[in-house]
One Martini backbone bead per residue (centre of mass of N, CA, C, O) as a GRO file, in nm:
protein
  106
    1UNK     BB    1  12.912  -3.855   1.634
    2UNK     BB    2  12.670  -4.036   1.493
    3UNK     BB    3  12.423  -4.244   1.615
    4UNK     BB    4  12.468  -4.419   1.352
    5UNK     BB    5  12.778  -4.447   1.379
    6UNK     BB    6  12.760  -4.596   1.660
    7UNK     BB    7  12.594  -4.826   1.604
    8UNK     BB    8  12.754  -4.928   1.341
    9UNK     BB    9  12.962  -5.005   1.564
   10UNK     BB   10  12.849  -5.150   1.765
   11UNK     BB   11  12.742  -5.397   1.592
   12UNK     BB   12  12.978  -5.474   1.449
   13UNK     BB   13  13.112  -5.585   1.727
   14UNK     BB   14  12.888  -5.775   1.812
   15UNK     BB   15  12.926  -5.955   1.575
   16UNK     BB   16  13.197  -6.031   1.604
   17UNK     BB   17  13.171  -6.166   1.850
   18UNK     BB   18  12.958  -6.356   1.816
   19UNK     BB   19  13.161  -6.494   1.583
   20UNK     BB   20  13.352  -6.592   1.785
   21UNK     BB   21  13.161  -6.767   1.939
   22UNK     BB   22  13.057  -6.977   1.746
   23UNK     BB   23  13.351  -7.070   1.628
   24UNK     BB   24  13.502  -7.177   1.916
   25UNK     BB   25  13.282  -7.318   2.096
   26UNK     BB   26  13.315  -7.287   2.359
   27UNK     BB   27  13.349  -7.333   2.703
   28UNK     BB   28  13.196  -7.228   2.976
   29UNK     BB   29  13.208  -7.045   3.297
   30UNK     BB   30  13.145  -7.013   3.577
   31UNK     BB   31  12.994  -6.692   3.763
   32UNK     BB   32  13.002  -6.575   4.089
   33UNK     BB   33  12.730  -6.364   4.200
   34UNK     BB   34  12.574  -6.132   4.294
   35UNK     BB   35  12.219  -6.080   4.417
   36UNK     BB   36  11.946  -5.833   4.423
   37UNK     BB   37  11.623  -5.877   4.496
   38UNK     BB   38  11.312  -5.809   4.522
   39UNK     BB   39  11.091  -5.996   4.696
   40UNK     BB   40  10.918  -6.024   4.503
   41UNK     BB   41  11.042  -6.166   4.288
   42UNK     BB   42  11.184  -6.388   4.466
   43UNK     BB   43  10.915  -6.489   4.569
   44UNK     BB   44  10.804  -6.553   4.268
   45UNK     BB   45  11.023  -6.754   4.176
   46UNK     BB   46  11.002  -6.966   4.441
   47UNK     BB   47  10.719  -7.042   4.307
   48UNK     BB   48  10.819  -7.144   4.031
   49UNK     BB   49  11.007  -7.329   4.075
   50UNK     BB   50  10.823  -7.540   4.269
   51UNK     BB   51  10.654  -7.606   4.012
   52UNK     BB   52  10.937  -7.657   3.796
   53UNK     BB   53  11.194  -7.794   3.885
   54UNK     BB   54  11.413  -7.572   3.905
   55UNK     BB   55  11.667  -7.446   3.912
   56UNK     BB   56  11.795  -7.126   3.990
   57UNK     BB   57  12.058  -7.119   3.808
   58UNK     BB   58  11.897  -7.167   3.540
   59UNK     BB   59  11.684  -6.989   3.556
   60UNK     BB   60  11.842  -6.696   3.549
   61UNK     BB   61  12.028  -6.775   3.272
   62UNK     BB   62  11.746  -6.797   3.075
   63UNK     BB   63  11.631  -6.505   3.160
   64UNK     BB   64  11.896  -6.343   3.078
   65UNK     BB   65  11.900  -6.456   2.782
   66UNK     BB   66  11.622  -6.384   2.691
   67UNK     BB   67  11.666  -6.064   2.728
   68UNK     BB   68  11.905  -6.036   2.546
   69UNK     BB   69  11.756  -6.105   2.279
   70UNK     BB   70  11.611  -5.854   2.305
   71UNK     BB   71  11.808  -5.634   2.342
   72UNK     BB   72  11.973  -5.674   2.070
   73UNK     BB   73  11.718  -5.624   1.896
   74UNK     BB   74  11.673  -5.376   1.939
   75UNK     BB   75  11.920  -5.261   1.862
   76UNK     BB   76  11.883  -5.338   1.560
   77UNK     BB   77  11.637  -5.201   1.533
   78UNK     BB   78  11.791  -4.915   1.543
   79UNK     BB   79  11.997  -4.944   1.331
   80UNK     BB   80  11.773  -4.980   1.098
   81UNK     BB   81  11.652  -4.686   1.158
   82UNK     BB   82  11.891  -4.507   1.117
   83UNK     BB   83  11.938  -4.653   0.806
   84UNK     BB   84  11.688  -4.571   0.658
   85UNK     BB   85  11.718  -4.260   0.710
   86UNK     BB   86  11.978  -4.227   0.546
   87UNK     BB   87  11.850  -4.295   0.298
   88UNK     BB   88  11.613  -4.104   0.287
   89UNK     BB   89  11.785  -3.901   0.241
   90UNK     BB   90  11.975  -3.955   0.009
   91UNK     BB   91  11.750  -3.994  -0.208
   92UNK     BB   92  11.627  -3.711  -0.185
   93UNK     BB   93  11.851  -3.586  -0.260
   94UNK     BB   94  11.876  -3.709  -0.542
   95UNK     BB   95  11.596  -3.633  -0.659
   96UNK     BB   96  11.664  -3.326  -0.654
   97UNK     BB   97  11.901  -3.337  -0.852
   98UNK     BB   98  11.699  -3.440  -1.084
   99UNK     BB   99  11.476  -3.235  -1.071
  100UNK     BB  100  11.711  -2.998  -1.208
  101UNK     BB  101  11.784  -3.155  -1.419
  102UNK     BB  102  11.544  -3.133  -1.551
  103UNK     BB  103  11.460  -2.822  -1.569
  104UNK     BB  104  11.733  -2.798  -1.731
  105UNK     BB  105  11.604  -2.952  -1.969
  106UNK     BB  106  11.299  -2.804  -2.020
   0.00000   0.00000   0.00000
């Protein structure tokens, strides 16, 4: 399977799923999970947290959301980077058809 159409599979994939919870509305059930983190970082969070005054869980959640929405993103410019080629690749080659045919009526 070529990666642009591993892509265009996960992407598909992606969007199902996606609009499959905008339209259903779900209400979330929170889950439970440990998490290890660096000092440095927990430290920094735990620095943060008091001086915005936001819970510990709300803010990893927050922080999580958005990370997640580059990573999308990613996905997306990649997927859109492969069918661009896919498109350039395929013009050229219908060019040189055309090509041939002007020489051979010329």
């Amino acid at each position: 399977m070529t990666e642009a159409k591993q892509l265009t599979d996960n992407f598909d994939s992606y969007k199902k799923k996606y609009i499959h919870l905008q339209c259903t509305k779900q209400i979330y059930k929170m889950k439970t999970l440990s998490l290890k983190l660096d000092d440095f970082v927990f430290q920094e969070t735990e620095e943060l947290l008091e001086k915005i005054k936001k819970p510990r869980n709300r803010y990893i959640n927050e922080a999580l959301h958005h990370y997640n929405r580059i990573q999308k993103k990613r996905i997306i410019e990649k997927l859109l980077e492969a069918e661009s080629k896919m498109v350039r690749d395929e013009s050229m080659r219908v060019l040189r058809e055309f090509e041939k045919m002007e020489d051979h009526e010329g």
